[in-house]
GUBAZA-664996 format. One line per field, with one value per residue (C-alpha): z, y, x. Coordinates in nm, 2 decimals, padded with zeros to 4 digits. Layout:
REM residues N
zz [Z; ...]
yy [Y; ...]
xx [X; ...]
END
This chain:
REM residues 204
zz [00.00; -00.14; 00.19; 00.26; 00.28; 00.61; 00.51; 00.24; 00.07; 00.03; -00.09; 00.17; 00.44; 00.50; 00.69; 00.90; 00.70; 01.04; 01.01; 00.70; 00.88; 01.13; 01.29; 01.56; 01.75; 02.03; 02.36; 02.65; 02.82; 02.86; 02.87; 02.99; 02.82; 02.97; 02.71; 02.85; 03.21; 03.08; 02.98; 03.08; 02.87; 02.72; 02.38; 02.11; 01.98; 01.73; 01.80; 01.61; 01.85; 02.13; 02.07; 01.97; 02.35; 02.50; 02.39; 02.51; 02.83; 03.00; 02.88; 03.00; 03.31; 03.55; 03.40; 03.54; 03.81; 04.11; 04.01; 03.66; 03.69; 03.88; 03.61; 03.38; 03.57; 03.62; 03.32; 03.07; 02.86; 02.68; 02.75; 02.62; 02.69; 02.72; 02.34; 02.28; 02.17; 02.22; 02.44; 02.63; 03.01; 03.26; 03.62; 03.87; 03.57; 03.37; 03.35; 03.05; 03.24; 02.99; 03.13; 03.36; 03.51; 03.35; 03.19; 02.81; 02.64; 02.99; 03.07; 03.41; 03.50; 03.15; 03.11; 02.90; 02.74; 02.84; 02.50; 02.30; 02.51; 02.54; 02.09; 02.08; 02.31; 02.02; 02.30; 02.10; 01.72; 01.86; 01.95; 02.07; 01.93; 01.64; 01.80; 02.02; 01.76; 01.57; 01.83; 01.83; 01.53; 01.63; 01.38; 01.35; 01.10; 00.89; 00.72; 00.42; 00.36; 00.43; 00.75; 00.92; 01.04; 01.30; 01.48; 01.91; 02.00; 02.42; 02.68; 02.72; 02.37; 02.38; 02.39; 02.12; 01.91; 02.00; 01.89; 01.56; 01.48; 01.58; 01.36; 01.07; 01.13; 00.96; 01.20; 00.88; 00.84; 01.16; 01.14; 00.89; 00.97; 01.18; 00.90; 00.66; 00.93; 00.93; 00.58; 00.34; 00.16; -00.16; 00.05; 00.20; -00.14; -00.25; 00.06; -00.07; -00.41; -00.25; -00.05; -00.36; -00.57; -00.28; -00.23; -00.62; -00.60; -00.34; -00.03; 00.14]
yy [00.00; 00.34; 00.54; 00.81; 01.22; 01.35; 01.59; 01.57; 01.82; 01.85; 02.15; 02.44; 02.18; 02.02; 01.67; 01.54; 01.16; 00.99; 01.11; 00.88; 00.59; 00.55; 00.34; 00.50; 00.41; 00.57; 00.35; 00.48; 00.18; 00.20; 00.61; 00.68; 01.05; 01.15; 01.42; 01.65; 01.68; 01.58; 01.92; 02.26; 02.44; 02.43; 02.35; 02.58; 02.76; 03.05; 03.33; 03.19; 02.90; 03.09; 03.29; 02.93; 02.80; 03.12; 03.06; 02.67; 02.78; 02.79; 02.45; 02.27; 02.50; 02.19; 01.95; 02.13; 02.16; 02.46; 02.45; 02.52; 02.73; 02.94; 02.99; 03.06; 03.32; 03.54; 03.47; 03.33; 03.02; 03.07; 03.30; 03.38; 03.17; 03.17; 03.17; 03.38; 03.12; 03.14; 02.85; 02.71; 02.82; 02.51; 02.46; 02.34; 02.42; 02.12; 02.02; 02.17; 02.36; 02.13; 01.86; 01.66; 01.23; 00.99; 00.67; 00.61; 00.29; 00.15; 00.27; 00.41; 00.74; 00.86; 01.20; 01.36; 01.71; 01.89; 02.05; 01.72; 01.59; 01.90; 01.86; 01.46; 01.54; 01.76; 02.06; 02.29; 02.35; 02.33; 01.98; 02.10; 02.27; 02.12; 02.09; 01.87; 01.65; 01.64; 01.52; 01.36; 01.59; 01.90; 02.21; 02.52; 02.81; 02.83; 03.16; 03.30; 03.03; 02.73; 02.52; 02.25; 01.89; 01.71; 01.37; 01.44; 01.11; 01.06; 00.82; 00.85; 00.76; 00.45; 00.18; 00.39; 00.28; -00.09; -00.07; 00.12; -00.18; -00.43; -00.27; -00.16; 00.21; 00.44; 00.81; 00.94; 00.71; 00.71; 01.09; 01.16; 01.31; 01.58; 01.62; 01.71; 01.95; 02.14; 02.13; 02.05; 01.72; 01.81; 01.83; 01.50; 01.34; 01.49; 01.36; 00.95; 01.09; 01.15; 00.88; 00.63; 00.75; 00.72; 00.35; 00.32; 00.46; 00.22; 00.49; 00.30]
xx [00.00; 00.14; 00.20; -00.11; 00.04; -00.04; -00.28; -00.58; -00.78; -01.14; -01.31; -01.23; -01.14; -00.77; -00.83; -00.62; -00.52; -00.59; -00.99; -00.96; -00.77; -00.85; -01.16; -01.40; -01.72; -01.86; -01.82; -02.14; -02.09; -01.71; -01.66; -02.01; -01.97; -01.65; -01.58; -01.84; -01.68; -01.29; -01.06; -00.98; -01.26; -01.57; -01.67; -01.61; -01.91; -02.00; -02.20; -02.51; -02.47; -02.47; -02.81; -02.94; -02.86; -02.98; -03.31; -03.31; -03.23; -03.55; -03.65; -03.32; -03.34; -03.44; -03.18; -02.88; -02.73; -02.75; -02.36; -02.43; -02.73; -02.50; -02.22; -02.51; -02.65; -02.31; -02.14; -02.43; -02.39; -02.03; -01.73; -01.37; -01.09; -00.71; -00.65; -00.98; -01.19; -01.58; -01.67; -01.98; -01.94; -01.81; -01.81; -01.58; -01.30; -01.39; -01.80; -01.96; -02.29; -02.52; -02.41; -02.62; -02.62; -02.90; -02.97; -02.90; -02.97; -02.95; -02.67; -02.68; -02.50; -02.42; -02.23; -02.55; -02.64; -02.90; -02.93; -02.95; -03.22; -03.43; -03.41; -03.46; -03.82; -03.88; -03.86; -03.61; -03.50; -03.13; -02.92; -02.60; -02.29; -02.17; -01.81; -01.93; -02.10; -01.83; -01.56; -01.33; -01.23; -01.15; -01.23; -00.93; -00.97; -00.66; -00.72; -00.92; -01.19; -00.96; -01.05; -00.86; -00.98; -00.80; -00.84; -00.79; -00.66; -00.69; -00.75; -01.14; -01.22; -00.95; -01.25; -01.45; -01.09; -01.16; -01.53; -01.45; -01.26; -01.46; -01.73; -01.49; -01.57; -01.40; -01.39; -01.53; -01.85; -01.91; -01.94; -02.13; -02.43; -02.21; -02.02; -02.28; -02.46; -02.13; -02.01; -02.29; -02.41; -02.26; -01.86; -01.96; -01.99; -01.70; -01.52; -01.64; -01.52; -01.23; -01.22; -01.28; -00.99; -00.72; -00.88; -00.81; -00.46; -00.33; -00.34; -00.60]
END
């Protein structure tokens, strides 16, 4: 197999190689939703996000905790942080303020967002920020239009690594309907184009 260049172009977007290598399948049973409590700051939102969670607020209100309602109420839902970055407020230095414990797929004492539940009970027009859908790829703004993809490999997501393999789940498939919410239908397809041709080529 023809070795893969580290970086591959798409349209506006520059993808990390390892988004197309590599396999990935959400764990609840192992992580339990780790990756909205694990970190040093919130999730990385845009302003048009932001308005969006302001007005879901009141119907996630009860979910969260006095902690969080707390946050909310002195510094709202997001704020600025060390490398001026927009992100949803935390508390405790780590706990997303959407977060709140519950049972998913019966699995007891999940890590779960009060945003996604509030739009799955067909309460809000809003799920959650499309950051967080899209992890474990991590968006960065590169300049002009262009707009970098990368894969954030760490220790919470370790038996999502085992799954993806298990399954043959490519981190691309697996996120596909937050890809296409963020970039369009039309760069999705271009991305199986793409996708297609390296398989053709030898690169995967």
């Amino acid at each position: 197999m023809v070795k893969l260049p580290p970086i591959i172009q798409v349209g506006d977007v520059l993808l990390s190689s390892e988004i197309l290598t590599e396999k990935f399948c959400c764990d609840l049973s192992a992580c339990k939703g780790q990756c909205c409590v694990e970190g040093d700051a919130g999730a990385p939102v845009t302003l048009d996000e932001i308005a969006e969670i302001e007005d879901c607020v009141d119907e996630v209100w009860s979910d969260l905790s006095a902690s969080a309602q707390s946050v909310i109420d002195k510094q709202g839902v997001a704020y600025t942080d060390q490398e001026g970055d927009l992100v949803t407020s935390i508390v405790g230095g780590k706990d997303c303020v959407f977060t709140y414990y519950g049972e998913l797929f019966g699995i007891q004492n999940c890590c779960l967002c009060a945003l996604e539940k509030a739009y799955r009970a067909g309460k809000t027009r809003f799920c959650k920020p499309v950051s967080c859908a899209l992890y474990p790829i991590r968006e960065k703004r590169l300049g002009g239009r262009l707009v970098g993809l990368n894969y954030n490999r760490w220790d919470v997501c370790k038996m999502a690594i085992v799954k993806g393999n298990q399954e043959n789940l490519p981190l691309y498939e697996f996120l596909r309907d937050p890809l296409i919410r963020r970039f369009g239908e039309d760069w999705y397809q271009e991305l199986l184009d793409t996708v297609k041709e390296l398989k053709a080529q030898g690169y995967l």
